[in-house]
C-alpha positions, 0 to 999 in steps of 0.5 A: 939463583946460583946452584953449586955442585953436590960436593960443596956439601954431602951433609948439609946441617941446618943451624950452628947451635949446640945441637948442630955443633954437636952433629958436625963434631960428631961426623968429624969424629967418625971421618966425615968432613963433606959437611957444611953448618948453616948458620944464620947469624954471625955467631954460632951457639944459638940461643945457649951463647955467651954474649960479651959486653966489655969485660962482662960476659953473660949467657942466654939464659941461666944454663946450667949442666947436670951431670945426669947423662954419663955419656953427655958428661963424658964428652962434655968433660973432655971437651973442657977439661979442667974448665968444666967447674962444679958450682953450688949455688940455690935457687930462690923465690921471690915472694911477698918481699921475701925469698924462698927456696926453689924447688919448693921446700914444703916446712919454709913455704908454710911457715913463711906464709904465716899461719892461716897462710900454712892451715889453709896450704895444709889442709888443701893439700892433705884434702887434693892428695885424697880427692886425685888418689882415684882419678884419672890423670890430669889432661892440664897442669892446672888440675895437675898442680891443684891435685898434687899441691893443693889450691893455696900452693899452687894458686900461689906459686906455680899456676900463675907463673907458669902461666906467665912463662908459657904464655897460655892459662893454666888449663890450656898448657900440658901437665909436662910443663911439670918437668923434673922441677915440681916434685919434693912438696908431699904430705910426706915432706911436710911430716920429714921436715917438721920431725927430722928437718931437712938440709937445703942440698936435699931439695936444691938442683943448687950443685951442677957443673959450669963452663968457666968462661960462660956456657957458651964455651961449650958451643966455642970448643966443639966449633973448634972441632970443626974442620975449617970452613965446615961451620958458614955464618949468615947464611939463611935457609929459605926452602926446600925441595923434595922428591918423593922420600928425598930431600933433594935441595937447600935454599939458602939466602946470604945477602941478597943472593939465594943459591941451591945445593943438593946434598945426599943427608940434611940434618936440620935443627930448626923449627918443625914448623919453619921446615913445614912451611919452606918444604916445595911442594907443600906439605898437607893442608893437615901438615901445615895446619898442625905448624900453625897450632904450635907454638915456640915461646920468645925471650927478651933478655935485659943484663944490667951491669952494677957498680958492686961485688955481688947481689946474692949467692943465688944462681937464679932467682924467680919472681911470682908475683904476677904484676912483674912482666919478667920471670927470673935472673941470674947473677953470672958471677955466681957461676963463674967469677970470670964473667965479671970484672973485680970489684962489679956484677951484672944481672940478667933478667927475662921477659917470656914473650911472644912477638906479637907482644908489646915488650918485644917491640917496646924501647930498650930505654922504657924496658931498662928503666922500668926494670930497674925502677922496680929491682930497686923498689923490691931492695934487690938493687941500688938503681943508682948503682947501674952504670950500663945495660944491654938488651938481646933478644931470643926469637923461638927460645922454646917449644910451648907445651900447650894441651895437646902438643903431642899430638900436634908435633907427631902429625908434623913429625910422621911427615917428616919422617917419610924423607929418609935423608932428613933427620931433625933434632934439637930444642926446635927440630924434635919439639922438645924442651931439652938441654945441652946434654940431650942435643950432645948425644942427639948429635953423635947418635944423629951422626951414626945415622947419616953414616949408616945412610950414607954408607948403604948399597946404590939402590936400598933404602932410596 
């Protein structure tokens, strides 16, 4: 084991994602260029990359950017100019050899389901909204869903699937899964669409913005903005040693060599339970305890590339039937005609899994040929018309909200909190499904707070 002196890096940030990019860029602009990004991989951009194969290029997910967080958008924007497109494009369902708007539209959901499909939708939901009317809050998302939608609707549409993506029954996981994607189907709905009808535009997240050459591009212009040599790839964090309120040291693994540095502020997007689990001396038995009772989801991506223009105009479609093993896809050209070549186009499905699955381990050919067998069966594709596919693979792609999450993170985070030099953000640094507009402004406010520390008299606060 080799030490390398404190000046090779005052700021040491632990992952080259968005969130870890965002942190670096965001020192650079405040004057601060003793930093080093340890970066894992050979690649940065963490799980909200663009992997290039050929002359298609696809994302690690169907990532979109809304322009809800003004300050977000501000940087963003600037940082991509005139690359930064507006894209409306909806969402869909597939359900029962048919599609269906998503977020739900309540008026299309009743009538497609036939009418004893729409009585019983109906009545379960008018007699749900008057049962929970003086409940108490739901502690699960099942009841959550089941109080808010009705049986029919959510035992149709969002239970089992959410159970699928999770990886947990539905009264196992948090009513937060909810996020801001399940409002808009209400009794009200119904009464608005039936007398007024309703545009799609009024219940579609189908307008957002897009970087043109793939959301990845948001990760490649902020590296730019990192000083040379400021961003070190393949390199492997694997401990760290404390003393009292401090981090002291960074383990960090590159080939078969591990080496020390001791920088004055570590800024760490992984995990809470990795950075838990590598803290010397150990955490609490309570501390390691809580890591080993949450858990972070895992993707196995599979892009099929296609011998036709297009598939649809959707920009992501989710599958609820709970015999598929994959939960949605996404037509990359739909976003930006510059991720696939003319003439063809390419769909990227997933897998929600857990490691410890089959599918994570299954061959890449047996995954392929089943996807493909069924994209055609449903109609979507022509089997016959895939000529390539590629595989990738997302380990910790998201934090589970399972019941009782909240509690379980905090006792991690308390912990962590009590080292003054180390701050944790990120999707895996703060335990929190976020998104590329949350980790940009987490970085400069991140920023500003190690600027502050760094710059305190000898002796306060240490």
């Amino acid at each position: 084991m080799s030490t390398l002196r404190n000046g090779f890096n005052s700021i040491a940030i632990l992952g080259g994602g968005p969130a870890g990019l965002a942190t670096g860029w965001a020192l650079e602009e405040l004057g601060h260029t003793d930093y080093t990004i340890f970066e894992k991989s050979s690649v940065h951009g963490g799980n909200a990359r663009t992997v290039r194969f050929g002359d298609f290029k696809y994302d690690t997910g169907p990532h979109r950017f809304h322009a809800r967080h003004p300050e977000a958008t501000r940087l963003v924007s600037g940082l991509l100019g005139p690359d930064l497109q507006e894209v409306n494009a909806p969402a869909r369902i597939y359900w029962e050899g048919r599609f269906v708007d998503f977020p739900l539209r309540p008026l299309q959901i009743l009538k497609s389901g036939g009418l004893g499909f729409a009585v019983k939708a109906a009545t379960d939901l008018v007699t749900a909204r008057i049962r929970s009317r003086n409940a108490a809050p739901p502690e699960d998302f099942q009841t959550y869903a089941y109080n808010w939608f009705g049986k029919t609707i959510a035992g149709t549409f969002l239970v089992p699937f959410s159970e699928r993506l999770w990886g947990l029954p539905g009264p196992q996981l948090s009513p937060d899964i909810a996020g801001r994607r399940l409002p808009g189907f209400s009794v009200a709905g119904i009464i608005k669409e039936t007398l007024f009808g309703s545009k799609k535009s009024d219940h579609l997240e189908g307008r957002f913005l897009y970087p043109r050459k793939g959301y990845g591009q948001i990760s490649d212009k902020m590296a730019e903005k990192l000083s040379p040599g400021r961003l070190a790839y393949s390199q492997r964090i694997v401990g760290l040693e404390t003393n009292r309120d401090r981090i002291t040291s960074v383990s960090v693994k590159t080939g078969g060599e591990v080496r020390t540095v001791s920088p004055e502020a570590v800024i760490s997007t992984l995990p809470i339970t990795i950075i838990a689990r590598m803290m010397d001396p150990q955490p609490p038995q309570e501390v390691l305890d809580a890591a080993d009772k949450l858990q972070f989801r895992d993707v196995v991506l599979v892009a099929l590339f296609i011998d036709q223009e297009s598939i649809s105009d959707a920009a992501v479609t989710y599958f609820q039937n709970p015999k598929y093993e994959f939960t949605r896809a996404h037509e990359p050209r739909n976003r930006s005609r510059d991720m696939s070549p003319q003439g063809k186009t390419s769909l990227v499905i997933e897998y929600p899994c857990f490691r410890t699955e089959d599918i994570w381990e299954r061959d890449e050919k047996s995954i392929v040929d089943n996807l493909v067998r069924d994209l055609d069966q449903m109609g979507l594709i022509k089997g016959s018309r895939v000529f390539a596919s590629d595989v990738h693979k997302m380990r910790d792609a998201y934090p589970v909200y399972s019941k009782g999450y909240k509690e379980t993170s905090d006792i991690i985070k308390s912990y962590l909190s009590q080292f003054k030099n180390l701050w944790t953000l990120g999707r895996g640094g703060s335990f929190f499904y976020g998104h590329v507009h949350d980790f940009v402004t987490d970085g400069f406010s991140t920023a500003e707070g190690v600027r502050a520390y760094l710059n305190q008299p000898a002796g306060v606060g240490v």
